[in-house]
VEXDO-352336 format. One record per residue (C-alpha): x, y, z; residue in one letter. Coordinates in steps of 0.5 Angstrom, whole numbers, plus 500, padded with zeros to 3 digits. Layout:
BEGIN
XYZA;...
***
This chain:
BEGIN
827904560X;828897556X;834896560X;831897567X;824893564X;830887562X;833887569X;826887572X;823882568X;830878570X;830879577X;822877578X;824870573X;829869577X;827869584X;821865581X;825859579X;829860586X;822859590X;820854585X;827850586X;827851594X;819848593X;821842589X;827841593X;821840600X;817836596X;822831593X;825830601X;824824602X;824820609X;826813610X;822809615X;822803619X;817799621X;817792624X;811791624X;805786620X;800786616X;795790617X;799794621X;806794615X;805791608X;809791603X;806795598X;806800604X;798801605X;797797612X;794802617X;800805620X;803806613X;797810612X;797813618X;805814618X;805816610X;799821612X;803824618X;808826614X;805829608X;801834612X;809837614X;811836606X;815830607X;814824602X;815818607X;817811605X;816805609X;821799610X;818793612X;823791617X;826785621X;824786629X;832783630X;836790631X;831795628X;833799634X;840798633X;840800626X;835806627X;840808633X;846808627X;842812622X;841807617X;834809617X;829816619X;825814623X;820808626X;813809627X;811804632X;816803638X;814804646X;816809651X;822811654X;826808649X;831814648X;834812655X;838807652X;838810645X;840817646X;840819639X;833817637X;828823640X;821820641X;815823639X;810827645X;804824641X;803817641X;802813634X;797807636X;795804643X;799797642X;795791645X;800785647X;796779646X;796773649X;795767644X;794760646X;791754644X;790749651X;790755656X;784757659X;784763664X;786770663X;793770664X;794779669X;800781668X;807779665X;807775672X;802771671X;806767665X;810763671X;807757669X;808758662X;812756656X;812762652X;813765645X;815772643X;818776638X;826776637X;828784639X;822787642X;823791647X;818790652X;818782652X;826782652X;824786659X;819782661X;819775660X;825772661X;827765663X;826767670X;819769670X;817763666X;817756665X;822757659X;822763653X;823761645X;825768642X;824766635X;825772628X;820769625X;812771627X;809765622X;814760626X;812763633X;805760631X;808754629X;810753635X;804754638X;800749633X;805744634X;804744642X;811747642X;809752647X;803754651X;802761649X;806766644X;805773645X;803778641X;800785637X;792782637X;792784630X;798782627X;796776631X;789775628X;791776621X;797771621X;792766624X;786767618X;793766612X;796760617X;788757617X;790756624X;783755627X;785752633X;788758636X;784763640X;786769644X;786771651X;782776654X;784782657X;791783653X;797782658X;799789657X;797796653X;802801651X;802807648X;807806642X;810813639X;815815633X;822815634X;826820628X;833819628X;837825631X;839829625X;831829624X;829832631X;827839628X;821835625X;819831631X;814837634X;812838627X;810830626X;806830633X;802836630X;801834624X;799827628X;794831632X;791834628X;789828624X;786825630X;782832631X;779832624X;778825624X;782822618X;786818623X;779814625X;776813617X;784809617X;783805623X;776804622X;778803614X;783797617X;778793622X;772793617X;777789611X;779784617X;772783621X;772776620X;778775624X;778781629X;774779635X;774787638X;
***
């Protein structure tokens, strides 16, 4: 009978410590994901709205998320390789062309493609409109790589940095530069540059979704549920209203 009671209390610690491994080992699973994105957006501290969201996202799945600032300049190329998870914030359609990134049904953000000037006056419809224009844009964005080339404006500067793109605006080096409103005003407020104004309305709205890197695709349908849930419950708008109250000064909504 002690025997069989020794055996018993064996079998119970030890499954015990395997359940309790098997749990540590979820926990401590961590994800690796870039963003291209700025302040308030991406910070390095990663506390920027869609960290916050991101990290949020994947808590709810168990998973610990670490976000990686990165360069806009083949961030698709390297999420592509493997050398990161996952992206948060990348436009639709993308696995097209990158067949080893498996996009999220559930879209991350609404992404405002602002149009930013100094001299320019009237609205500016459509990525059309910019013919007449001498036009900034980020070096490696998808859609502006699409949509703005030297054919459907004056001329196009592809520049990395996105402090240097509104240098080259204040410095009259160009008549508009194209960018994420937000990004946009927070980059204005730090560079104190006052005589730079946005445009209304934005020149494109998208949907902008996550993106997991082809060993992760059994956790694409759990994040866009963890997603929506978050929206359904209304932890999704106290992070975005959380981000646009500490920038009212600068965000013009």
């Amino acid at each position: 009978m002690i025997k069989n009671n020794v055996l018993t209390t064996c079998f119970v610690i030890t499954a015990m410590l395997c359940l309790c491994g098997a749990a540590s080992a979820q926990q401590a699973q961590v994800l690796y994901i870039a963003s291209i994105s700025k302040a308030p957006l991406t910070t390095p501290e990663g506390t920027g709205m869609v960290d916050e969201i991101t990290k949020e996202m994947f808590r709810r799945i168990g998973i610990n998320a670490e976000i990686v600032p990165v360069a806009t300049a083949g961030a698709l190329e390297k999420l592509a390789k493997g050398l990161y998870d996952g992206d948060p914030l990348q436009i639709a359609g993308l696995s097209e062309k990158f067949p080893d990134l498996i996009q999220s049904p559930e879209p991350t953000m609404n992404y405002e493609f602002a149009v930013f000037t100094k001299t320019v006056t009237e609205p500016i419809k459509g990525w059309e409109g910019l013919k007449p224009y001498r036009v900034v844009v980020p070096k490696g964005w998808a859609i502006t790589d699409k949509n703005v080339t030297e054919n459907s404006c004056k001329s196009v500067m592809r520049i990395t940095s996105h402090f240097e793109m509104f240098n080259a605006l204040a410095k009259n080096e160009a008549d508009v530069v194209i960018f994420e409103r937000m990004c946009g005003y927070e980059i204005i407020r730090q560079g104190g540059l006052k005589d730079i104004r946005v445009l209304d309305p934005p020149i494109d709205i998208q949907n902008c979704y996550l993106y997991m890197y082809k060993t992760h695709a059994d956790l694409v349908p759990k994040a866009a549920a963890a997603l929506k849930s978050m929206k359904d419950d209304g932890t999704y708008k106290k992070i975005v209203d959380k981000t646009l109250n500490a920038y009212s000064d600068v965000f013009k909504k």
